[in-house]
MARTOR-129349 format. One record per atom (N, C-alpha, C): residue number from 1; chain; atom name; x, y, z negated. Coordinates in pm, 1 decimal. Atoms other than C-alpha are relative to their C-alpha. Last residue first. Example, Ala and Ser with C-alpha at 12.3 -4.5 7.8 and 13.67 -1.06 7.14 Angstrom:
<recs>
fike	numi	tigu	px	py	pz
2	A	N	-82.0	-119.0	6.0 $
2	A	CA	1367.0	-106.0	-714.0 $
2	A	C	-77.0	109.0	-73.0 $
1	A	N	89.0	-119.0	0.0 $
1	A	CA	1230.0	-450.0	-780.0 $
1	A	C	90.0	120.0	0.0 $
</recs>
This chain:
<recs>
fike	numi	tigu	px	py	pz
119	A	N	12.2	-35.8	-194.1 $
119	A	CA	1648.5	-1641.8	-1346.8 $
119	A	C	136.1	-73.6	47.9 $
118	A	N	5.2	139.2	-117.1 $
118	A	CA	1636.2	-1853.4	-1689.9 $
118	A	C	-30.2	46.2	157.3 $
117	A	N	-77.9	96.2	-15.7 $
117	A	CA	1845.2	-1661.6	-1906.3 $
117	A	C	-85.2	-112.0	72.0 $
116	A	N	-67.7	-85.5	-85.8 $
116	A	CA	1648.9	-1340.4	-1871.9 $
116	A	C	72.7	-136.7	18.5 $
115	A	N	23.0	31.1	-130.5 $
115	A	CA	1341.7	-1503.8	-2053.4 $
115	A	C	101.0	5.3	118.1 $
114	A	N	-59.6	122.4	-17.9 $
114	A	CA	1498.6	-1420.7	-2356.6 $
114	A	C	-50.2	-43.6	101.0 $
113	A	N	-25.2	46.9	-121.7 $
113	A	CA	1404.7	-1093.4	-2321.3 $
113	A	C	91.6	-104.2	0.5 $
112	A	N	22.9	-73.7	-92.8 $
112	A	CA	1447.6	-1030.8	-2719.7 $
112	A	C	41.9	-34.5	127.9 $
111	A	N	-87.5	-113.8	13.2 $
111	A	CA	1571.2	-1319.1	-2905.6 $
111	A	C	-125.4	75.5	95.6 $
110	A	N	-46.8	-44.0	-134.8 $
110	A	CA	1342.3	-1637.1	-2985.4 $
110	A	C	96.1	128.8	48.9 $
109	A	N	-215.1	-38.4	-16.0 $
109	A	CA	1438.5	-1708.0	-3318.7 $
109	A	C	-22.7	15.2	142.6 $
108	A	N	-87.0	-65.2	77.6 $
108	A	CA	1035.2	-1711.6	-3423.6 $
108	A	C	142.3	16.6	-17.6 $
107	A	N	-25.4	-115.0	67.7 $
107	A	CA	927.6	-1777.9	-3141.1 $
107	A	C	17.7	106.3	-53.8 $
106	A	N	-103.6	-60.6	-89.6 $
106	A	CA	1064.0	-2110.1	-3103.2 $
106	A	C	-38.4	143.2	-8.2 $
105	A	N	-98.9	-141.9	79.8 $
105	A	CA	887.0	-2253.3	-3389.0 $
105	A	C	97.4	74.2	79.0 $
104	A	N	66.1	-105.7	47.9 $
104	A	CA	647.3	-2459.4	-3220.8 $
104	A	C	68.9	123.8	-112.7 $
103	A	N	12.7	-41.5	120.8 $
103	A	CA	891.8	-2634.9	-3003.7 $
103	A	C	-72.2	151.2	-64.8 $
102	A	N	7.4	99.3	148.1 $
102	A	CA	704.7	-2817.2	-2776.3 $
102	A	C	83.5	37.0	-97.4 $
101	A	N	159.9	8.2	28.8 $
101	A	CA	616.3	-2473.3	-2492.6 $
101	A	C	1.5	-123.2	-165.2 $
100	A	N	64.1	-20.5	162.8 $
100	A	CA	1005.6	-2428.0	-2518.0 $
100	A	C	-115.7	-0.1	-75.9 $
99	A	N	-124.5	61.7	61.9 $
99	A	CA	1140.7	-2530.9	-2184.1 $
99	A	C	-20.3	-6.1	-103.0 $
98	A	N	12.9	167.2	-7.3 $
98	A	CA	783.7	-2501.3	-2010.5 $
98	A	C	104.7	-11.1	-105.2 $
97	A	N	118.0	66.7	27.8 $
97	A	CA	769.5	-2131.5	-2112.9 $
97	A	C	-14.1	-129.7	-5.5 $
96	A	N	-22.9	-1.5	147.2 $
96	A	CA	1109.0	-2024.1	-2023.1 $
96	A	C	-100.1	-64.7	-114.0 $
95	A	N	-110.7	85.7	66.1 $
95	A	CA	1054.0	-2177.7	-1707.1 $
95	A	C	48.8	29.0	-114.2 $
94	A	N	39.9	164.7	-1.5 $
94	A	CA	721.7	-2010.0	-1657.9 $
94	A	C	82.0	-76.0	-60.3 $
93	A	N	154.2	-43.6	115.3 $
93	A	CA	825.8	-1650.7	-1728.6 $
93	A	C	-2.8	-128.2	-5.9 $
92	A	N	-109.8	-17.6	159.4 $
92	A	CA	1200.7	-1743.0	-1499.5 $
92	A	C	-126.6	5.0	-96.9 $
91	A	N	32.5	-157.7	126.6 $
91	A	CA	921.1	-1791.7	-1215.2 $
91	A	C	102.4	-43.7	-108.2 $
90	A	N	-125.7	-69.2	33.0 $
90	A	CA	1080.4	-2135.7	-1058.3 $
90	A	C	-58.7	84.0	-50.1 $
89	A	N	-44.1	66.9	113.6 $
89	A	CA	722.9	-2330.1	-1162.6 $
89	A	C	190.2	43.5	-9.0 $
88	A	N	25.9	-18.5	97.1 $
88	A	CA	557.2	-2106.9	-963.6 $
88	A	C	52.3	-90.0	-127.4 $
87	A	N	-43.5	-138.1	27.3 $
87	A	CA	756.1	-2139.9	-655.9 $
87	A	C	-33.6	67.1	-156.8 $
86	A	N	-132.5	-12.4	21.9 $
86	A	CA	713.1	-2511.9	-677.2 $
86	A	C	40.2	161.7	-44.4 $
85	A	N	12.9	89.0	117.6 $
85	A	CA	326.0	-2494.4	-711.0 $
85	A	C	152.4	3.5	-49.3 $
84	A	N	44.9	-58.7	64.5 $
84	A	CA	322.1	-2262.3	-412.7 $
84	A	C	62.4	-51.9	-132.5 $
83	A	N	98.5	88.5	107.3 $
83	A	CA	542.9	-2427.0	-192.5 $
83	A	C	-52.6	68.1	-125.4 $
82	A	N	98.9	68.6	-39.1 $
82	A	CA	733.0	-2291.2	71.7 $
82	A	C	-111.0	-112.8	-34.3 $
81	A	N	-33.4	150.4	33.7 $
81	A	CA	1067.1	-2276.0	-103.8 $
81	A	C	-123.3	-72.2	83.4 $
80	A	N	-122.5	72.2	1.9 $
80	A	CA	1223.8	-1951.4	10.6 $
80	A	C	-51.3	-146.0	0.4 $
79	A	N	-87.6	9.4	-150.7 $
79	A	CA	898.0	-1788.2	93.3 $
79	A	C	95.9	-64.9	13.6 $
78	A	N	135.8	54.0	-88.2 $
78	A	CA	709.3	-1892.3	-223.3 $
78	A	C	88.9	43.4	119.4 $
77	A	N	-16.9	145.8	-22.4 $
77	A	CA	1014.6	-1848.2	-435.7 $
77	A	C	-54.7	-46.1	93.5 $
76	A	N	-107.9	11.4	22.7 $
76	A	CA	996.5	-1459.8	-396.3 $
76	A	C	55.8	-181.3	28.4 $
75	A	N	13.4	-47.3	-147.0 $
75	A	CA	665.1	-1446.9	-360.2 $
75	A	C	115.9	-36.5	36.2 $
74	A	N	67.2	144.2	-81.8 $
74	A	CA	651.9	-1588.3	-723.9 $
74	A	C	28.9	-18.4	138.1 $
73	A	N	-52.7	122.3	30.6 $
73	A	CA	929.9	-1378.5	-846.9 $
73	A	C	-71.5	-94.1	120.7 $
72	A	N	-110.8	33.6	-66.4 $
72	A	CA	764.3	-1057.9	-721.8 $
72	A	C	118.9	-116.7	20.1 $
71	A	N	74.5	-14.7	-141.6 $
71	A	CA	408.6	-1154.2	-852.8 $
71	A	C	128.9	15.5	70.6 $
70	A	N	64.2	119.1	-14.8 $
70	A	CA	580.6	-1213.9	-1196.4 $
70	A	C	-15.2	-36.9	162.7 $
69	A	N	-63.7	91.3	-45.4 $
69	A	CA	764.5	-920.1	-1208.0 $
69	A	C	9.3	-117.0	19.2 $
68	A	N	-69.1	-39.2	-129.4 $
68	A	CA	481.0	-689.8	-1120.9 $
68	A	C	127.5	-91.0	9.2 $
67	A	N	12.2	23.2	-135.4 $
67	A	CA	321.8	-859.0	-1390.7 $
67	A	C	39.4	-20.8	137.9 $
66	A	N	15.3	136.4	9.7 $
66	A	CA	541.2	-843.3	-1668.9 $
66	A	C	-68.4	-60.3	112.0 $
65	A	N	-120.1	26.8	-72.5 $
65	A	CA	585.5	-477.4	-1563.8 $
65	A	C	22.8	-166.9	6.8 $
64	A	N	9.0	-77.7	-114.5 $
64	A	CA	220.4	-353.3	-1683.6 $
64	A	C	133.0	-104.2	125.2 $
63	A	N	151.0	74.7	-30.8 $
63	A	CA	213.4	-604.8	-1981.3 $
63	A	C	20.5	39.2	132.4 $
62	A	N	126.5	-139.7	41.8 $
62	A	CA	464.0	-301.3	-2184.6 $
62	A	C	-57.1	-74.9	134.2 $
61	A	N	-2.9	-61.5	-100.3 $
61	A	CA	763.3	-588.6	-2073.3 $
61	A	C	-158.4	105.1	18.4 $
60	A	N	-129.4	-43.8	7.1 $
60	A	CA	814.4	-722.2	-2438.1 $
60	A	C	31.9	70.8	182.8 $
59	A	N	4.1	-85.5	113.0 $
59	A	CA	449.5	-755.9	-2449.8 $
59	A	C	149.9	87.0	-0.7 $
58	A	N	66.1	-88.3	-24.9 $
58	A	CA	416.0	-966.5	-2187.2 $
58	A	C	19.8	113.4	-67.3 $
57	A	N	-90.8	-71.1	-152.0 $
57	A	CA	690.5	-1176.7	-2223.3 $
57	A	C	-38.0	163.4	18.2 $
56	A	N	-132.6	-70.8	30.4 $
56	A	CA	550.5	-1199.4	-2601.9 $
56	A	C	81.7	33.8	119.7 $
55	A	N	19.6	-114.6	90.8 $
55	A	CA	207.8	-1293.3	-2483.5 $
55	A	C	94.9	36.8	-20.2 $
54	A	N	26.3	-153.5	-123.6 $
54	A	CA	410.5	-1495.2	-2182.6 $
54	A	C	-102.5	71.0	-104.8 $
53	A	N	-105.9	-38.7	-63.0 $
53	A	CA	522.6	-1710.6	-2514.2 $
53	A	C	-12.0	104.8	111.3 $
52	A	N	-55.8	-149.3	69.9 $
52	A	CA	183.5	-1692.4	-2647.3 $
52	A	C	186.8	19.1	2.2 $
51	A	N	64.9	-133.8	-76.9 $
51	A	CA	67.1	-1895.6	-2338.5 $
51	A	C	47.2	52.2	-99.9 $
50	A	N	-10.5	-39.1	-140.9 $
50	A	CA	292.6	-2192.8	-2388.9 $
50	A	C	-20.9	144.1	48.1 $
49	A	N	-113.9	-92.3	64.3 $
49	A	CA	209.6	-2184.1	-2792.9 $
49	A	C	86.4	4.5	180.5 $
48	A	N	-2.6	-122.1	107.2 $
48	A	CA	-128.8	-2261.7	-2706.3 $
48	A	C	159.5	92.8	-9.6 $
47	A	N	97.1	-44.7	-86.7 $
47	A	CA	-81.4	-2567.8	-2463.9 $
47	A	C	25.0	142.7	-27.4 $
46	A	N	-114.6	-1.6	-77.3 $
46	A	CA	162.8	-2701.2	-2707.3 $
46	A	C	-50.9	42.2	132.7 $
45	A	N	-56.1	-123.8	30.7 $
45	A	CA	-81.8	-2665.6	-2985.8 $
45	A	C	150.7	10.8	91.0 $
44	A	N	-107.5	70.0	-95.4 $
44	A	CA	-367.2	-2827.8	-2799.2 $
44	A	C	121.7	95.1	-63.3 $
43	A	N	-41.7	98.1	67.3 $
43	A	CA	-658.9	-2745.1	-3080.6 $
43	A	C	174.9	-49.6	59.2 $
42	A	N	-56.3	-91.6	153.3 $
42	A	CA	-768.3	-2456.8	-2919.0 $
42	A	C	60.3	-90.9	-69.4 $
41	A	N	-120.5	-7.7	-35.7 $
41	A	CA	-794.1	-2718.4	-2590.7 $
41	A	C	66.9	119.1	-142.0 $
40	A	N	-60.1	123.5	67.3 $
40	A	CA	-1100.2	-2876.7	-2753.9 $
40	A	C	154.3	58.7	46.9 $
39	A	N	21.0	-45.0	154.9 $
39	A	CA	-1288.1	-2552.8	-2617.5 $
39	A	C	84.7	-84.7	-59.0 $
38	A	N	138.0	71.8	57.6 $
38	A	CA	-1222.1	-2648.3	-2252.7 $
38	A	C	-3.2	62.1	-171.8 $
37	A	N	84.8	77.4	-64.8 $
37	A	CA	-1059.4	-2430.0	-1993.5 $
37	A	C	-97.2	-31.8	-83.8 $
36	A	N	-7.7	108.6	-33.6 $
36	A	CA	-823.7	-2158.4	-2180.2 $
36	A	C	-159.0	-67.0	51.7 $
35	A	N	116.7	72.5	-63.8 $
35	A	CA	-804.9	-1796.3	-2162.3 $
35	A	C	12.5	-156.8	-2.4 $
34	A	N	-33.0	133.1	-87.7 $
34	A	CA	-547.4	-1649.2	-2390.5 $
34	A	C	-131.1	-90.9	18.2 $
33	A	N	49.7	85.8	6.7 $
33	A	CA	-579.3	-1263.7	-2461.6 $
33	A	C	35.4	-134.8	80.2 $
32	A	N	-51.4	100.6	130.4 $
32	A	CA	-405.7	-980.2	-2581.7 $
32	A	C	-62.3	-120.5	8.5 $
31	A	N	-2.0	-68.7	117.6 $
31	A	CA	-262.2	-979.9	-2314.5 $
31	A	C	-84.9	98.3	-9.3 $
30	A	N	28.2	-96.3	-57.9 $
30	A	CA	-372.1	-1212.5	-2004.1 $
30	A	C	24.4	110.2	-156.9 $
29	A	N	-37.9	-97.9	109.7 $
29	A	CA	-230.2	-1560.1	-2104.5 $
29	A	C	-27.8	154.4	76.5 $
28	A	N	-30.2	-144.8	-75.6 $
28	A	CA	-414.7	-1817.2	-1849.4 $
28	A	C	48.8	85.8	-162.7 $
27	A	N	-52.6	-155.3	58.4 $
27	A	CA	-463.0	-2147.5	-1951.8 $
27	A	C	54.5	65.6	43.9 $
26	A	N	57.3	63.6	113.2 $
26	A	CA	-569.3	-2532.2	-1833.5 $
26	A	C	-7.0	120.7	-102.0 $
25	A	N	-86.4	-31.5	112.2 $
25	A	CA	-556.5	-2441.0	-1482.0 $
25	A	C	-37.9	-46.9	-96.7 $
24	A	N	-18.2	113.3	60.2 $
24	A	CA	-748.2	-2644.6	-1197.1 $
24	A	C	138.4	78.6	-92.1 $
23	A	N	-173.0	-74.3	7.8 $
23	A	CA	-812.0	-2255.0	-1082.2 $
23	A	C	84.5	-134.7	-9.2 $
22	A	N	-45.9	1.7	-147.1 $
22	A	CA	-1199.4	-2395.9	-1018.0 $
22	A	C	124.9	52.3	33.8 $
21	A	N	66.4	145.9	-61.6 $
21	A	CA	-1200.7	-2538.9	-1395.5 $
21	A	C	25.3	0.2	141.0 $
20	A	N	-155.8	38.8	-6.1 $
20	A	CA	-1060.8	-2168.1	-1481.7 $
20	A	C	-3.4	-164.1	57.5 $
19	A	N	-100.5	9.4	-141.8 $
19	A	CA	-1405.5	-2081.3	-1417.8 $
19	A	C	111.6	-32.3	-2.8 $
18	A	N	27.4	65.7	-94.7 $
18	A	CA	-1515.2	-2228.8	-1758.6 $
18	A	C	42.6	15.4	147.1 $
17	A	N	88.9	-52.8	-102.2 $
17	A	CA	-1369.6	-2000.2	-1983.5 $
17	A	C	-38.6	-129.8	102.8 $
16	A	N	57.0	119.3	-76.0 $
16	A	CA	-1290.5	-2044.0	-2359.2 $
16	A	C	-61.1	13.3	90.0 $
15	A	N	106.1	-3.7	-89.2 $
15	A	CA	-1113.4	-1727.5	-2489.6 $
15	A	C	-13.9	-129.3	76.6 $
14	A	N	-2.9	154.6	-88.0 $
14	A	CA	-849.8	-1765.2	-2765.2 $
14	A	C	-171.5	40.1	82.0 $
13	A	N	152.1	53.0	-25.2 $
13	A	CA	-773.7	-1373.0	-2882.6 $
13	A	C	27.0	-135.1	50.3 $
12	A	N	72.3	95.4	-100.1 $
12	A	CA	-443.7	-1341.9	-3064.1 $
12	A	C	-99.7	-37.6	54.6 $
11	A	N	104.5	108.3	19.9 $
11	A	CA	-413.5	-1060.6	-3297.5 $
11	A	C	14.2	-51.1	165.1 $
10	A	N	51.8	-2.2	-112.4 $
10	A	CA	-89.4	-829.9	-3250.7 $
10	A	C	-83.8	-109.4	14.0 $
9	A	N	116.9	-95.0	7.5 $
9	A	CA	48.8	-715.3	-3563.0 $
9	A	C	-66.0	-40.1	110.4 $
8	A	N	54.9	29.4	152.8 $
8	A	CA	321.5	-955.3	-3586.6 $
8	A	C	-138.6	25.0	-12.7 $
7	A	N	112.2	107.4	0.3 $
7	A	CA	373.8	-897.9	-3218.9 $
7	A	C	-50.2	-53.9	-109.0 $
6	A	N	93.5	-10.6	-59.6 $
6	A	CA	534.6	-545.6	-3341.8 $
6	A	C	-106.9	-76.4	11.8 $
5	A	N	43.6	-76.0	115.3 $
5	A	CA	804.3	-662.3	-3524.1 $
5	A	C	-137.2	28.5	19.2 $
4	A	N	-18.7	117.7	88.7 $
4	A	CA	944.7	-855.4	-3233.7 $
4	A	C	-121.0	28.7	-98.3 $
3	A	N	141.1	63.9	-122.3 $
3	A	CA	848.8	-550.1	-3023.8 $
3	A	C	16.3	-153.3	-86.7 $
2	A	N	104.4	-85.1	53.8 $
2	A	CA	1044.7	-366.9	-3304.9 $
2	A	C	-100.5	-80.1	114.5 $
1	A	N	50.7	31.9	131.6 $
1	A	CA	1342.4	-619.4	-3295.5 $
1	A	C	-135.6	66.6	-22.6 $
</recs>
């Protein structure tokens, strides 16, 4: 509840970057900030509310550990499945992310480490 409580307080930067063009990403969430591609994408609110879901991953794992369990996930898939793109779309971060990127009120009833239910 207090990291709940917490992201209240926690301004959102939107950063418009052009290298992400050679990433063929459309957004990066790097806390406190979300990098996106084109400027018109501030507008994308299912784009948007994608990345402030891993803001709240992030957050709810003090940023540091969100990483490290990111990078171990990925690797993780990436040897088993031999496919980048695949491996990154098992990450539990991701798949909690895709599942709930269209509703924009998710959240707010999201629970604490709700992410846990999709390893």
């Amino acid at each position: 509840m207090l990291v709940k409580k917490l992201f209240i307080f926690v301004t959102m930067i939107i950063v418009c970057q052009k290298p992400l063009k050679k990433l063929k990403i459309n957004g990066i969430a790097l806390f406190p900030f979300i990098f996106i591609r084109k400027p018109e994408d501030k507008e994308n609110n299912v784009l948007i509310n994608h990345e402030k879901i891993h803001l709240r991953q992030q957050l709810e794992m003090l940023v540091i550990f969100f990483y490290i369990f990111y990078g171990i996930e990925y690797y993780y898939w990436f040897f088993k499945l031999k496919d980048g793109y695949l491996a990154y779309r098992r990450i539990s971060f991701e798949r909690e992310a895709y599942a709930n990127e269209n509703n924009l009120n998710y959240l707010r009833k999201r629970k604490l480490w709700n992410f846990r239910k999709y390893f």
